[in-house]
MARMI-541015 format. One record per atom (N, C-alpha, C): residue in one letter; x, y negated, z; atom name. Coordinates in steps of 0.001 Angstrom, whole numbers, plus 500000, padded with zeros to 6 digits. Layout:
NODE   code     east    north       up   site
NODE      a        X        Y        Z     CA
...
***
This chain:
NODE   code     east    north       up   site
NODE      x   622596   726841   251178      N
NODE      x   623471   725708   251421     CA
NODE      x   622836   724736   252432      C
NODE      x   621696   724676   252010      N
NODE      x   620893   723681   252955     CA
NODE      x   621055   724329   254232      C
NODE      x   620466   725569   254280      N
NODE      x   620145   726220   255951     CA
NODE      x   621611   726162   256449      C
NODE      x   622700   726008   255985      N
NODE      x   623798   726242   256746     CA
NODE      x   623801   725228   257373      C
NODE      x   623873   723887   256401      N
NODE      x   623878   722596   256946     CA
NODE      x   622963   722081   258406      C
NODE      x   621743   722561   258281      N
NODE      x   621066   723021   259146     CA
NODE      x   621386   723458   260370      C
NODE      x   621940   724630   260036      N
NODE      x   622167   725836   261197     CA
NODE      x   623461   724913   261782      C
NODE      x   624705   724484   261313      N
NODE      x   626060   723543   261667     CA
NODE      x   625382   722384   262240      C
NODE      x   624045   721254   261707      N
NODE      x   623945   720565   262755     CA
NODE      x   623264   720620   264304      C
NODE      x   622503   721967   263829      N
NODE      x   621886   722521   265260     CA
NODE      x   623067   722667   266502      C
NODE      x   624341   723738   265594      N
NODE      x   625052   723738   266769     CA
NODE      x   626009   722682   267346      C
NODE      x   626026   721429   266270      N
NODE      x   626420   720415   267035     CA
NODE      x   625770   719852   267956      C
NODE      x   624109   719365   267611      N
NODE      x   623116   718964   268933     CA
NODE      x   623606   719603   269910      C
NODE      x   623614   720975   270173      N
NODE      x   623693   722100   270966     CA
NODE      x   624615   721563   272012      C
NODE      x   625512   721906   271247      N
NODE      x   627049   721224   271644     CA
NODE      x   627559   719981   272460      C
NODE      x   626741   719240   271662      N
NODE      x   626563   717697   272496     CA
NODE      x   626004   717658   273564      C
NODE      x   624872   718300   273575      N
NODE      x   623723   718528   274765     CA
NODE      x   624420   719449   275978      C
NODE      x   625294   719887   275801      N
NODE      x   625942   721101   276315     CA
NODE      x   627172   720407   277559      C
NODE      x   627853   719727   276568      N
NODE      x   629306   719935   276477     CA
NODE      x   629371   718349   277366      C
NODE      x   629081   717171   277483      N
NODE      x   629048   716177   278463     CA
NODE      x   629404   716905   279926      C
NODE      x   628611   717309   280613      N
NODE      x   628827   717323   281858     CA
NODE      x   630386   717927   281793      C
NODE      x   631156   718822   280992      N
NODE      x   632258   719078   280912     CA
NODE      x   632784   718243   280974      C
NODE      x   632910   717309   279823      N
NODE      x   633783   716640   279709     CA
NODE      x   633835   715473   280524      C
NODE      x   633023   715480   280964      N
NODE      x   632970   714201   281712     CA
NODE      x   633747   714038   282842      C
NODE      x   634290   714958   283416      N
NODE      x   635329   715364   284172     CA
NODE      x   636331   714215   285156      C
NODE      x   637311   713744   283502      N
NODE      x   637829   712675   283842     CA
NODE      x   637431   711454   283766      C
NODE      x   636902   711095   283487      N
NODE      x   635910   710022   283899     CA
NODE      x   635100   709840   284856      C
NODE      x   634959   708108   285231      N
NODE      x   634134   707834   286240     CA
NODE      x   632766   707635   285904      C
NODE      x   631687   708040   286680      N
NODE      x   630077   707624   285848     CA
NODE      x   629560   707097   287557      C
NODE      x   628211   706115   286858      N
NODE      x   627577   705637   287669     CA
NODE      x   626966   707336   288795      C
NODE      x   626824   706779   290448      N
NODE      x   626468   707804   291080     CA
NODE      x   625438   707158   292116      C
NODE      x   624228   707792   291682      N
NODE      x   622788   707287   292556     CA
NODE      x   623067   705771   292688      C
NODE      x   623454   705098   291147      N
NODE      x   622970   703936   291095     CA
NODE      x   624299   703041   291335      C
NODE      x   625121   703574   292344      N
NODE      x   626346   702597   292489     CA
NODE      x   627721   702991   291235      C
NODE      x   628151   701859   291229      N
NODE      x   629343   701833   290445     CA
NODE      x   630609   702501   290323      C
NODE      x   630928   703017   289390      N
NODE      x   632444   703853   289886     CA
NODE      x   633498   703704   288734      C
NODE      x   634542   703520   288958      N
NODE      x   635843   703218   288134     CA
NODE      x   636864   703727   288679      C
NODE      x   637994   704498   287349      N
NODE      x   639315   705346   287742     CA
NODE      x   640015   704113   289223      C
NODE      x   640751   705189   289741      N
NODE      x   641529   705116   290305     CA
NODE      x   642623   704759   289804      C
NODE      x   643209   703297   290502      N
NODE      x   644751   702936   289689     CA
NODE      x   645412   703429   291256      C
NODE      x   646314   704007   291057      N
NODE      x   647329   704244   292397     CA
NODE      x   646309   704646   293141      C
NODE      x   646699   704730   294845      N
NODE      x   646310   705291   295753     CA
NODE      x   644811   704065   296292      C
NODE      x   644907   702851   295656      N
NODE      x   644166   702350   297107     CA
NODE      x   643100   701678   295924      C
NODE      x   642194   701402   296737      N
NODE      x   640763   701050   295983     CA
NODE      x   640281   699640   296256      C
NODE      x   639902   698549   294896      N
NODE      x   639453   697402   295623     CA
NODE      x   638435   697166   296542      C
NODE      x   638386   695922   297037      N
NODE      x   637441   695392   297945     CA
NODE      x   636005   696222   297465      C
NODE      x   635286   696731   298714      N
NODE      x   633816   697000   298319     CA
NODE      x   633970   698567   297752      C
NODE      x   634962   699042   297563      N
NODE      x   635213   700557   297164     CA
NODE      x   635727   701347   298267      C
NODE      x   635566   702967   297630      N
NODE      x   635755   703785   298512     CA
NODE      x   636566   704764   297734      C
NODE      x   637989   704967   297904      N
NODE      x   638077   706222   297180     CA
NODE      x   637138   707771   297205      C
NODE      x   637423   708402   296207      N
NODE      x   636746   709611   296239     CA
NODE      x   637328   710676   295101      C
NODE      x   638066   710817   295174      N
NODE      x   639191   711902   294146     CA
NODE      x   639697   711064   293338      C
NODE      x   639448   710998   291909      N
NODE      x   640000   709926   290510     CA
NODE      x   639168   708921   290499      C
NODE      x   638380   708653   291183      N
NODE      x   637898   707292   291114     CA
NODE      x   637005   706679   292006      C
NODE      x   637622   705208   292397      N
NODE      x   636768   704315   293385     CA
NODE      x   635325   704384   293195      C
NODE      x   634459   704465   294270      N
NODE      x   632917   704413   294480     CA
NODE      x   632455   703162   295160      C
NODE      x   631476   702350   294293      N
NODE      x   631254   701117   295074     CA
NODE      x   630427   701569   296534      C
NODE      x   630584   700601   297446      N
NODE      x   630060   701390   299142     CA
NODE      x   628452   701323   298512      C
NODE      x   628021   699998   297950      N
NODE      x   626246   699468   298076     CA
NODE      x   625960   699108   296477      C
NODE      x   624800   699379   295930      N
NODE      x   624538   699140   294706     CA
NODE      x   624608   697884   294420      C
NODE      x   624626   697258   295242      N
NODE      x   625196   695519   294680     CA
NODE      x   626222   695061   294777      C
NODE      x   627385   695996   295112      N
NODE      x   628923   695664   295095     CA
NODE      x   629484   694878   294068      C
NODE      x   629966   693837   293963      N
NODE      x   630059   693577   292983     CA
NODE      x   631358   694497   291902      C
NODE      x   631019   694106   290654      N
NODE      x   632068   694793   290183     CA
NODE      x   633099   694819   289922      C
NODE      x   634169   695692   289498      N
NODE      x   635545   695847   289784     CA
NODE      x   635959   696203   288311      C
NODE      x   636980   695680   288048      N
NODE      x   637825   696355   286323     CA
NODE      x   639235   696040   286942      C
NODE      x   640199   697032   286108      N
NODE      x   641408   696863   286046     CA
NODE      x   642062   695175   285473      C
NODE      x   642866   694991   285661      N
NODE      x   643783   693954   286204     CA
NODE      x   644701   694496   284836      C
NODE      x   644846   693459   283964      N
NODE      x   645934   693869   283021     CA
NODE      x   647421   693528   283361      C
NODE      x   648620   694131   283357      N
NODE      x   649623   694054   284105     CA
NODE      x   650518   692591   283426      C
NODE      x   651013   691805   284578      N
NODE      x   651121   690650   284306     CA
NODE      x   650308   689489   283786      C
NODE      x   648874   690099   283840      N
NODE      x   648004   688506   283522     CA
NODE      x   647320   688522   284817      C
NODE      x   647036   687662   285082      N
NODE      x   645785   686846   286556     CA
NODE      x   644466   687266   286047      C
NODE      x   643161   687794   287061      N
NODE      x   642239   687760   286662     CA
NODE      x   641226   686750   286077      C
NODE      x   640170   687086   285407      N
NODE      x   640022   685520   284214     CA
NODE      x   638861   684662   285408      C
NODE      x   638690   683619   284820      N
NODE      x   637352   682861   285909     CA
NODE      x   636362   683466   286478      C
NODE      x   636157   683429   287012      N
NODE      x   634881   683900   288166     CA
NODE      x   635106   685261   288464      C
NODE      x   636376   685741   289285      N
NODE      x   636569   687005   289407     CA
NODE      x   637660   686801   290224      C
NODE      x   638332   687444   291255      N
NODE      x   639837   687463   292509     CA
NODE      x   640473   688694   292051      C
NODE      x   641835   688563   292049      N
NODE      x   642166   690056   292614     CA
NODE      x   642450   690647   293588      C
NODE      x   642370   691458   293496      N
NODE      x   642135   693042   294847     CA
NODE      x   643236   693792   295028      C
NODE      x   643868   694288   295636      N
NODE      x   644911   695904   295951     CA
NODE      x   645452   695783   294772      C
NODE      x   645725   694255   294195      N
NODE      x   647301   694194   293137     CA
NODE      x   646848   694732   291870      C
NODE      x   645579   695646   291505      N
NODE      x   645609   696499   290516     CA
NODE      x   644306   696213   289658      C
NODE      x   643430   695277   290594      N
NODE      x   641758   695627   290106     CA
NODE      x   641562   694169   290103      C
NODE      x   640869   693839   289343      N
NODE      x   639831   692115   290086     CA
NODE      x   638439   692587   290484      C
NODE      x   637539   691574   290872      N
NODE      x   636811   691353   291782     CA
NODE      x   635672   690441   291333      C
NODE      x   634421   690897   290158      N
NODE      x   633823   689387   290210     CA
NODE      x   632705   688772   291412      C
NODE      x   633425   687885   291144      N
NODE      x   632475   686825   292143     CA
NODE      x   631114   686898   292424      C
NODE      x   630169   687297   291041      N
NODE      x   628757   687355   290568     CA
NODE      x   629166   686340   290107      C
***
């Protein structure tokens, strides 16, 4: 009983250890340090670059970018961008 338990959490480690770069797919992840977030529509905020499903900041100090919730203004210390994203200030 024990060794099964065992043997089932091995192949979850396994699994876990495994199975990320898969899934990671749709999602955006940091790349050599700069920032990256999905793609809303076609166009990418200030300081981004598209690149398939998701904007790439150009320079590791870009500042950063989040989605824009539909019908609210972005909150203090932040602009919005291409209608879809804000922009913080630093």
């Amino acid at each position: 009983m024990i060794l099964r338990r065992l043997a089932g959490l091995h192949a979850l480690a396994l699994a876990l250890t495994v199975a990320p770069p898969a899934l990671a797919g749709p999602y955006c992840t940091l790349v050599n340090g700069r920032d990256q977030i999905a793609k809303a529509g076609s166009v990418c905020p200030v300081g981004y670059l598209a690149s398939g499903s998701c904007c790439v900041a150009l320079h590791v100090d870009t500042p950063r970018a989040f989605a824009r919730l539909p019908g609210r203004s972005c909150p203090t210390g932040s602009f919005a961008s291409a209608s879809s994203y804000c922009v913080s200030l630093r």
